[in-house]
Wavefront OBJ file of the C-alpha trace (Angstrom):
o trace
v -14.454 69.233 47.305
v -13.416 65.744 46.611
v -9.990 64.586 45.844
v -9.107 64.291 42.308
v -6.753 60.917 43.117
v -9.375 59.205 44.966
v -11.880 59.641 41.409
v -8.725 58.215 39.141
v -10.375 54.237 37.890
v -8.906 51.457 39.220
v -7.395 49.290 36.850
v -9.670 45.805 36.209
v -8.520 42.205 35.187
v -9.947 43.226 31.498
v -8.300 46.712 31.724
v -5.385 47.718 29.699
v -3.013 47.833 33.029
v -3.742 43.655 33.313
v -2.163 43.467 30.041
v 0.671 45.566 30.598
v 1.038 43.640 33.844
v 0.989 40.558 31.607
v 3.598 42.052 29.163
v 6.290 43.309 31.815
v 5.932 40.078 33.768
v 6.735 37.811 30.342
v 9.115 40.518 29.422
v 10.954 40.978 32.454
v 14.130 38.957 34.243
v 11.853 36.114 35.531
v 13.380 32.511 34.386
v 9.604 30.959 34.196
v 8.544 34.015 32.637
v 11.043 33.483 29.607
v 10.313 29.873 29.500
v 6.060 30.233 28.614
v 7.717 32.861 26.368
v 9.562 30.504 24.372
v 7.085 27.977 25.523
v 4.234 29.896 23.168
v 7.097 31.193 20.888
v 7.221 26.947 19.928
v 4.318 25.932 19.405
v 3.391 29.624 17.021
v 6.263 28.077 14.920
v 4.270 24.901 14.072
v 2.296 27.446 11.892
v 5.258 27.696 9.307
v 6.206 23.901 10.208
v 2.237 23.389 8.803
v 2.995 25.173 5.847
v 5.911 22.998 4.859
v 4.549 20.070 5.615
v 1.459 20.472 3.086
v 4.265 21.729 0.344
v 5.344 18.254 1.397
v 2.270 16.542 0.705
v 1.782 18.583 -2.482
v 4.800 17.246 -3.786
v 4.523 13.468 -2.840
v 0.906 13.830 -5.158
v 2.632 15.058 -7.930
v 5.303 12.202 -7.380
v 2.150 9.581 -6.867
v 0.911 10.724 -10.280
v 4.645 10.414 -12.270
v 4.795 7.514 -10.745
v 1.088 6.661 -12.102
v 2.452 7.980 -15.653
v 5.331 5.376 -15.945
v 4.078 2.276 -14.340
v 1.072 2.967 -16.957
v 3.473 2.562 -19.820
v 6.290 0.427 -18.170
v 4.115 -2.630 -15.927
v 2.170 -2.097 -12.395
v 2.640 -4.335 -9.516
v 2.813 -7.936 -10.979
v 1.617 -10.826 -9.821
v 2.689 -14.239 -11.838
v 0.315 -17.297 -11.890
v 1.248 -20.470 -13.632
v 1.435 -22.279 -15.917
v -1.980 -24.293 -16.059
v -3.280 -27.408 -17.856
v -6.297 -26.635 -19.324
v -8.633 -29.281 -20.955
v -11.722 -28.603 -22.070
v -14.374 -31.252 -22.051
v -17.719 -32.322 -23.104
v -20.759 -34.273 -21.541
v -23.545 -35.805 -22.837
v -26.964 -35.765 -20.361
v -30.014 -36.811 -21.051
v -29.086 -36.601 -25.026
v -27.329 -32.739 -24.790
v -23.991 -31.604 -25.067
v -22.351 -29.197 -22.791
v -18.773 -27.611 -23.185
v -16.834 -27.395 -20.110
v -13.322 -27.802 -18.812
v -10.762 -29.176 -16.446
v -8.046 -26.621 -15.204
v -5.170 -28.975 -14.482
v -2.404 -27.718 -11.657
v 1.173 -28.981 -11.920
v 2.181 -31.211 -9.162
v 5.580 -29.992 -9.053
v 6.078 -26.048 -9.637
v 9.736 -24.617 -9.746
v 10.253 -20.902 -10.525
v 14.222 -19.236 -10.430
v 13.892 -15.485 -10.770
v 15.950 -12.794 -11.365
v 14.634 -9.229 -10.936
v 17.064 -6.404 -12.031
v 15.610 -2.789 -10.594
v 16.071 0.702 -12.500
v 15.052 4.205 -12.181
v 13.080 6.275 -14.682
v 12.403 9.964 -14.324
v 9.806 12.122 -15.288
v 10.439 15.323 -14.065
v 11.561 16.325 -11.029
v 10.956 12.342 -9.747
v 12.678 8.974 -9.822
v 10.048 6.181 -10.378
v 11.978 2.472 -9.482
v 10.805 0.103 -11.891
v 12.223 -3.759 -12.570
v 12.582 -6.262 -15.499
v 12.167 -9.982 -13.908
v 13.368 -13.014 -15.475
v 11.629 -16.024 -14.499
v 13.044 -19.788 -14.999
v 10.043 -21.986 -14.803
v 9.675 -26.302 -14.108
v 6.270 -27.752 -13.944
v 5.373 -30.941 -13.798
v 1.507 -32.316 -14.719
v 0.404 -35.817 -14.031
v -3.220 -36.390 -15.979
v -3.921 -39.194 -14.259
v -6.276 -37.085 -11.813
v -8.278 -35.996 -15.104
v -8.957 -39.182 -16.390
v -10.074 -41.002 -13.026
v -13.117 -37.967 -13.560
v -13.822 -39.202 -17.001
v -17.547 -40.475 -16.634
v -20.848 -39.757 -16.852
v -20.419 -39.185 -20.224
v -17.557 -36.787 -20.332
v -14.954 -36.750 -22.882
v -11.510 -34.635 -22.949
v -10.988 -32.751 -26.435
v -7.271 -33.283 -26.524
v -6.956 -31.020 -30.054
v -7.803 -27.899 -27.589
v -6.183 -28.467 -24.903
v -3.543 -25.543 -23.693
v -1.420 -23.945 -20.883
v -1.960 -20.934 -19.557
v -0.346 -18.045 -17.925
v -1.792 -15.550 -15.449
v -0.083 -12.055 -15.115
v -1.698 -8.860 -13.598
v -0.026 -5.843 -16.506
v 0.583 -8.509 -19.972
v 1.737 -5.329 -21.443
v 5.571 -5.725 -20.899
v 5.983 -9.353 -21.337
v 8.715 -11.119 -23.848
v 8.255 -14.868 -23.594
v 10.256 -16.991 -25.261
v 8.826 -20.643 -26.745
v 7.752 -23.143 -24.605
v 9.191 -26.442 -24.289
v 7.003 -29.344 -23.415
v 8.337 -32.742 -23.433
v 11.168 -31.458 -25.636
v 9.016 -30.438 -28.236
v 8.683 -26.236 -28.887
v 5.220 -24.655 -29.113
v 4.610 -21.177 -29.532
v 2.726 -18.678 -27.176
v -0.025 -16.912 -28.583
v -2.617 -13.946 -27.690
v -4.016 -14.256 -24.238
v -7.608 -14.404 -23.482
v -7.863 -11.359 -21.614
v -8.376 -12.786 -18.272
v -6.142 -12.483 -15.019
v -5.377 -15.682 -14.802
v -5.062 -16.501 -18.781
v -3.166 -13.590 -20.245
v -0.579 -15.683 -22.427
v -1.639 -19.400 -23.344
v 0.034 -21.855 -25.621
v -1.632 -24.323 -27.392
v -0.837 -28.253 -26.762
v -3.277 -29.564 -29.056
v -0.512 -30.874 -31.670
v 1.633 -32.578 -28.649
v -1.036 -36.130 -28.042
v -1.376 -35.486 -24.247
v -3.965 -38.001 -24.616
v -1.397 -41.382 -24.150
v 0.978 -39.284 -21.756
v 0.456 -40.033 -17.535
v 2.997 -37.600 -16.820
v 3.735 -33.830 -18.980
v 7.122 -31.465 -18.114
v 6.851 -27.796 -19.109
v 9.470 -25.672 -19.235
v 9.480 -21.841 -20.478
v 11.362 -18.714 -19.689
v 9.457 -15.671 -19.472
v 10.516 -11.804 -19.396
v 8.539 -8.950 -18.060
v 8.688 -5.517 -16.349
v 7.021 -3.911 -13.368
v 6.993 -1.758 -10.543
v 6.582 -2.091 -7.042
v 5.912 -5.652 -6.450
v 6.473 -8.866 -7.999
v 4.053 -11.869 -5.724
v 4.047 -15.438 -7.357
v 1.148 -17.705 -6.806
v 1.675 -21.267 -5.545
v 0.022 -23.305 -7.697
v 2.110 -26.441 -7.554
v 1.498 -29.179 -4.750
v 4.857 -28.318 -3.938
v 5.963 -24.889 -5.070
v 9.524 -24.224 -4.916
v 11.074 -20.586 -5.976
v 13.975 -18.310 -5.492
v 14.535 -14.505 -6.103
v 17.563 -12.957 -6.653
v 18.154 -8.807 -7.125
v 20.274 -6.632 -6.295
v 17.611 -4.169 -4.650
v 18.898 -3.473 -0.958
v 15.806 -3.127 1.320
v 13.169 -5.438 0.084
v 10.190 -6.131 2.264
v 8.712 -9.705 1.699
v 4.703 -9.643 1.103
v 1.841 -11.846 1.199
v 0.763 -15.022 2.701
v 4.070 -17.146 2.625
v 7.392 -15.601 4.267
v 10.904 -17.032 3.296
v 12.324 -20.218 4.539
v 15.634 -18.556 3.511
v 16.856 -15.369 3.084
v 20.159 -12.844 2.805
v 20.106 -9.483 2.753
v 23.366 -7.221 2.297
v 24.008 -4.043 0.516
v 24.919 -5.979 -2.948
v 20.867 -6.650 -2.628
v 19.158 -9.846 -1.758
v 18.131 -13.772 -2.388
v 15.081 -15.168 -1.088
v 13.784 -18.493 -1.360
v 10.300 -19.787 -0.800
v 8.767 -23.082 -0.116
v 5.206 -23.963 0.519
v 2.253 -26.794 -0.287
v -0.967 -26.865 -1.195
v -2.956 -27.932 2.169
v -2.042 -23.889 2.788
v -4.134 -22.588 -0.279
v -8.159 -22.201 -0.716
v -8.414 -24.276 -3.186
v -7.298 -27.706 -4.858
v -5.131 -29.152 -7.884
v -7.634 -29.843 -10.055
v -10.856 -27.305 -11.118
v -13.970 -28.090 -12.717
v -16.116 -25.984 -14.662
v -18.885 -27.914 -14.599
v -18.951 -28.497 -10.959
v -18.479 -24.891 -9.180
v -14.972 -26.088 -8.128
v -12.807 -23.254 -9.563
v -11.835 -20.662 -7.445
v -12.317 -16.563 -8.283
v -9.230 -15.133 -10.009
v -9.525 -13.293 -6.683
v -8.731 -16.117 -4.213
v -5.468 -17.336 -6.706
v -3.794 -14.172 -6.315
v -4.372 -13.648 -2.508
v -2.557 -16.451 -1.949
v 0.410 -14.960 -3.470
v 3.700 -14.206 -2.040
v 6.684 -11.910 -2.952
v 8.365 -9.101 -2.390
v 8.287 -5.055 -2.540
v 10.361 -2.611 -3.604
v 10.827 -0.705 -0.330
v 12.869 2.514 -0.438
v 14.057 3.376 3.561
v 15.291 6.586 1.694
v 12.522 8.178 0.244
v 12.972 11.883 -0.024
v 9.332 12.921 0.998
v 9.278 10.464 3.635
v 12.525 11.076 5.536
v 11.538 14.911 5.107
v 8.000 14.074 6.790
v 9.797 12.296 9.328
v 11.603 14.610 10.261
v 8.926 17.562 10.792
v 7.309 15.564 13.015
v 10.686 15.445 15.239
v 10.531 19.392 14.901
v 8.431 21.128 17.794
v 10.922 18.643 19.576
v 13.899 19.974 17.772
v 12.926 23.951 18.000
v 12.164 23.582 21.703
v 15.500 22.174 22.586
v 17.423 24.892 20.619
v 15.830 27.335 22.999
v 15.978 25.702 25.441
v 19.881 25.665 25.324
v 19.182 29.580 23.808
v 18.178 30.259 27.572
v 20.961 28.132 29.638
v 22.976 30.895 27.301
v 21.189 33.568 28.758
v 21.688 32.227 32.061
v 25.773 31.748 31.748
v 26.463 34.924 29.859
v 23.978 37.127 31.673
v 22.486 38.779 28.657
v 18.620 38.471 27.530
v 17.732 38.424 23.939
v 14.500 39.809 22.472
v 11.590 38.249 21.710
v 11.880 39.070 18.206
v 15.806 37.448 18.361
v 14.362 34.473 19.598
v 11.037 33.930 17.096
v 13.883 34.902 14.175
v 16.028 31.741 15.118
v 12.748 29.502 15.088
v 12.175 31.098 11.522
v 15.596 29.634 10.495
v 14.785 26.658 12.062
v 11.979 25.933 10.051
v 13.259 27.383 6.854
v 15.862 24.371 7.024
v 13.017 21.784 6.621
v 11.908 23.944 3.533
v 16.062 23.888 2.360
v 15.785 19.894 3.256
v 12.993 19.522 0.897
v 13.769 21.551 -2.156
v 17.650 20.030 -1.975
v 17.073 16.778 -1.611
v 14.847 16.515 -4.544
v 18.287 17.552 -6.436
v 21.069 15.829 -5.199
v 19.551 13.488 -2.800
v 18.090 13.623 1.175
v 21.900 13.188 2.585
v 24.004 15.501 0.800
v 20.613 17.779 1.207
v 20.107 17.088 4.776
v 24.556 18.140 5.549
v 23.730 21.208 3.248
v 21.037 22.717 4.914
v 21.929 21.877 8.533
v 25.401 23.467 7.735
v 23.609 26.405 6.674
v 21.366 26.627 8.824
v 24.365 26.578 11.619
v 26.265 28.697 10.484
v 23.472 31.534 10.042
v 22.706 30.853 13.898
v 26.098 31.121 14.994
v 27.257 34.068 13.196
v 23.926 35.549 14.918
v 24.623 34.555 18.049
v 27.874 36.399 17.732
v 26.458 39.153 16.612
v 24.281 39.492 19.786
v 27.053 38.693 22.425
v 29.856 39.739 20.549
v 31.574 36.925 22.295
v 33.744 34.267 19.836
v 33.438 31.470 22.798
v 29.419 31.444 23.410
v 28.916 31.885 19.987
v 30.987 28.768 18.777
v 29.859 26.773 21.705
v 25.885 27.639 20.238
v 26.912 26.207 16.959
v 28.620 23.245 18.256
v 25.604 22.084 20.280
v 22.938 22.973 17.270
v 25.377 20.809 15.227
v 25.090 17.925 17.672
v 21.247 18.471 17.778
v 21.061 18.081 13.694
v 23.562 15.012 14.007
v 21.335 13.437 16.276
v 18.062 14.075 14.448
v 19.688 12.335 11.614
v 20.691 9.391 13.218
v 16.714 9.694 14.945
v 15.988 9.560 10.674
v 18.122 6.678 9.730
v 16.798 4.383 12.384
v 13.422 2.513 10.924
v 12.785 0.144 13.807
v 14.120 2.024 17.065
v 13.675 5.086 16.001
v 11.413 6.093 18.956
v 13.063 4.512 21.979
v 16.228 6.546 20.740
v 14.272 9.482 20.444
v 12.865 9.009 24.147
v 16.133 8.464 25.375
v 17.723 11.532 23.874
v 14.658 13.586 24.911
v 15.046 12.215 28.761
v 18.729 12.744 28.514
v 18.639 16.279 27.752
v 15.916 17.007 29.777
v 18.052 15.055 32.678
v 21.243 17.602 31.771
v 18.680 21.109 31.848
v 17.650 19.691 35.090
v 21.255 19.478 36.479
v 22.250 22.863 34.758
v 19.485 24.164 37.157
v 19.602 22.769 40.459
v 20.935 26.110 42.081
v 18.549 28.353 40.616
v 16.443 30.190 43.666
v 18.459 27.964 46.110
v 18.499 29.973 49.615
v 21.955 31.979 50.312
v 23.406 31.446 53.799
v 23.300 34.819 56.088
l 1 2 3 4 5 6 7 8 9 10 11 12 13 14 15 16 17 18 19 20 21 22 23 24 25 26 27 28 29 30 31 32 33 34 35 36 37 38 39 40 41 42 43 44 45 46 47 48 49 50 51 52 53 54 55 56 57 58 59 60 61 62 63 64 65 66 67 68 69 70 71 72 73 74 75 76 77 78 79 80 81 82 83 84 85 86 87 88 89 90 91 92 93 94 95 96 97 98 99 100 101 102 103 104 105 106 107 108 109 110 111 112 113 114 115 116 117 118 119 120 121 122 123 124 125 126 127 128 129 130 131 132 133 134 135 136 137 138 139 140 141 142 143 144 145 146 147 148 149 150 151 152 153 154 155 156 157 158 159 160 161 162 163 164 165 166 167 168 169 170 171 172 173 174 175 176 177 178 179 180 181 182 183 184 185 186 187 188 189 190 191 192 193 194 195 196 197 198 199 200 201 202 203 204 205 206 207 208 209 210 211 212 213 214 215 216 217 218 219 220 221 222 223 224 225 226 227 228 229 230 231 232 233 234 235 236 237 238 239 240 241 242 243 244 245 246 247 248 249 250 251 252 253 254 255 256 257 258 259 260 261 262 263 264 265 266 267 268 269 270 271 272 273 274 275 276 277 278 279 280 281 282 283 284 285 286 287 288 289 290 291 292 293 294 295 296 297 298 299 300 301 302 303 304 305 306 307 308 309 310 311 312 313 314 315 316 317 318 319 320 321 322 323 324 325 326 327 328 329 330 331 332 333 334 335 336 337 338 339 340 341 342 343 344 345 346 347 348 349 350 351 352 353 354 355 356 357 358 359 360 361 362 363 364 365 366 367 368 369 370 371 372 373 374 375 376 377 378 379 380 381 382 383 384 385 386 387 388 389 390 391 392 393 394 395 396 397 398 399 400 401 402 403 404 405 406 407 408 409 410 411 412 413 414 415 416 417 418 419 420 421 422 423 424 425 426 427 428 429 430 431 432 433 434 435 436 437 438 439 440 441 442 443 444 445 446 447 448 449 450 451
């Protein structure tokens, strides 16, 4: 008769005992044990971390398009390019006329602007728009027309006018234009990018006059960016707003600039050997540029905002797997000092919290702001963990301690936020420094006891 025990299956890798194995191994007193626990406990949590980062990216699209909305009524990005001569000009070959024309660049091109920034809201958003006041010197010298004046070409004086090139037209309020001391009017552009408000000069006799001064005021809004083009030999032009964080665009940086928290001034300096193309443009000869090339030689500034709502709250997900696992990983040195050992479920309830402040951060700071949002919900979000940390030790000191450290944790990942340049060296030095301290916390863990 054979024994009954000696029939009884013996459990396999794949069998249900492996898994219980598995269980009371990752369940049981083992340090290493706990730590894959909370090791896999981490990175589960980037699941509701995922979550809040596409609400995240839900919201910055509907913020794109109010932002599209306002800009469409109140001025895009703007770039300013003039003012240009232009004389138009006929030729006789072979006995027939053709009509084309001189586009005459000043030698001298001075522009003082003043840009004053405001918000509009639609909505839930805050779109940062800017009215810019532009003071504006040029100075043409024809001579360089008439020294071309053969082969049977002939200037039409009587249509000769200046012109102004400005990306959006829509929010402009010129005032007259003075040439030579004498007032002309603007009048409806042309349609063009680079002749959206011209004057004419056909009343003024350019056609005795070597040398022609132009001076005009102009008033527009925008958003985003303001670039001027250098069209002057020597183009000379200031800034001045009282927008904090600027960040100076396209080809030509500064010579001088000063930045503070009353805003900034900016002044630029540059000459023509720098540009793709020349003073003077001929029709008739293939010699003027493509709209294209006169505004990519541009230069400005941009309305950067270091404090973006969206952003910072982006940011500072991608600090959180970081974040989480250093909260449990002080979560276990408790476990070690106070000799208790917390569920699973205790533990993957904390993370929850943890990632519910993110969602808080979000929702808050579209209300009052990312700071006062950002001490709001880390407040909250301490004092839940705390008060739950009591409740599973029923000790006052562990407890407060907990709190104390998750506060410093939040204090530094908002100092890791505010930092634009640094921002990962700090973070690599706080992540070696705390990984330095668990190390030290735990250099007598398994150490051999003397006999």
């Amino acid at each position: 008769m054979s024994d009954p025990a000696a029939a009884a299956p013996i459990p396999t890798a794949s069998g249900p005992g492996f898994f219980r194995l598995i269980y009371e191994y990752l369940s049981g007193p083992n340090l290493l044990a706990r730590a894959i626990v909370l090791a896999m406990l981490t990175l589960a949590l980037k699941i509701p971390l995922g979550l809040v980062g596409g609400v995240i990216d839900d919201r910055q699209v509907h913020e794109d398009e109010a932002t599209k909305r306002v800009t469409e009524s109140w001025g895009s990005a703007q770039t300013f390019a003039g003012p240009m001569m232009v004389l138009p000009y006929k030729r006789f070959t072979d006995g027939r006329e053709t009509e084309r024309s001189f586009t005459l660049l000043p030698e001298k091109l001075s522009i003082d602007g003043q840009v004053r920034p405001e918000q509009r809201r639609r909505g839930l958003f805050a779109v940062t728009v800017y009215t810019a006041t532009l003071e504006v010197v040029a100075e043409f010298q024809t001579k360089a027309v008439r020294d071309l004046l053969t082969d049977g070409r002939r200037i039409d004086w009587t249509a000769a006018r200046l012109d102004l090139g400005l990306t959006d037209p829509k929010a402009i309020d010129a005032a007259t234009v003075d040439v030579d001391g004498q007032r002309i009017e603007w009048i409806p552009g042309l349609g063009t990018s680079l002749s959206t408000l011209p004057a004419s000069l056909g009343s003024l006799g350019l056609a005795n006059r070597e040398t022609v001064t132009v001076r005009f005021r102009i008033v527009f809004g925008g958003s985003g960016s303001l670039a001027l083009a250098p069209i002057g030999r020597r183009t000379e032009a200031t800034i001045s707003s009282s927008w904090p964080s600027p960040s100076f665009i396209g080809r030509y940086l500064p010579v001088t600039q000063t930045i503070d928290k009353d805003g900034f001034h900016a002044k630029w300096s540059t000459s023509h050997l720098g540009r793709r193309y020349g003073q003077l443009w001929d029709s008739g000869n293939g010699t003027e540029p493509a709209p294209s090339i006169v505004t990519d030689s541009a230069f400005g500034f941009a309305l950067h905002n270091p404090v973006d709502a969206y952003r910072q709250t982006d940011r500072a997900i991608k600090y959180a797997v970081m974040f989480i696992g250093l909260t449990f990983a002080t979560c276990l040195l408790f476990e070690m000092a106070t000799g208790t050992r917390p569920h699973v479920t205790q533990y993957g309830l904390i993370g929850l919290s943890l990632c519910v402040f993110y969602l808080l951060l979000l929702s808050a700071s579209e209300q009052i702001g990312f700071a006062p949002a950002y001490l709001a919900s880390a407040s909250a979000v301490v004092t839940q963990a705390t008060i739950y940390n009591w409740a599973l030790y029923r000790r006052r000191g562990p407890a407060l301690a907990f709190g104390a450290i998750l506060t410093g944790l939040y204090s530094g990942l908002y100092g890791l936020l505010q930092l634009e340049d640094v921002a990962l060296l700090a973070g690599s030095l706080l992540l070696f420094t705390v990984l330095s301290l668990a190390m030290w916390f735990t250099r007598n863990l398994h150490r051999a006891q003397p006999a």
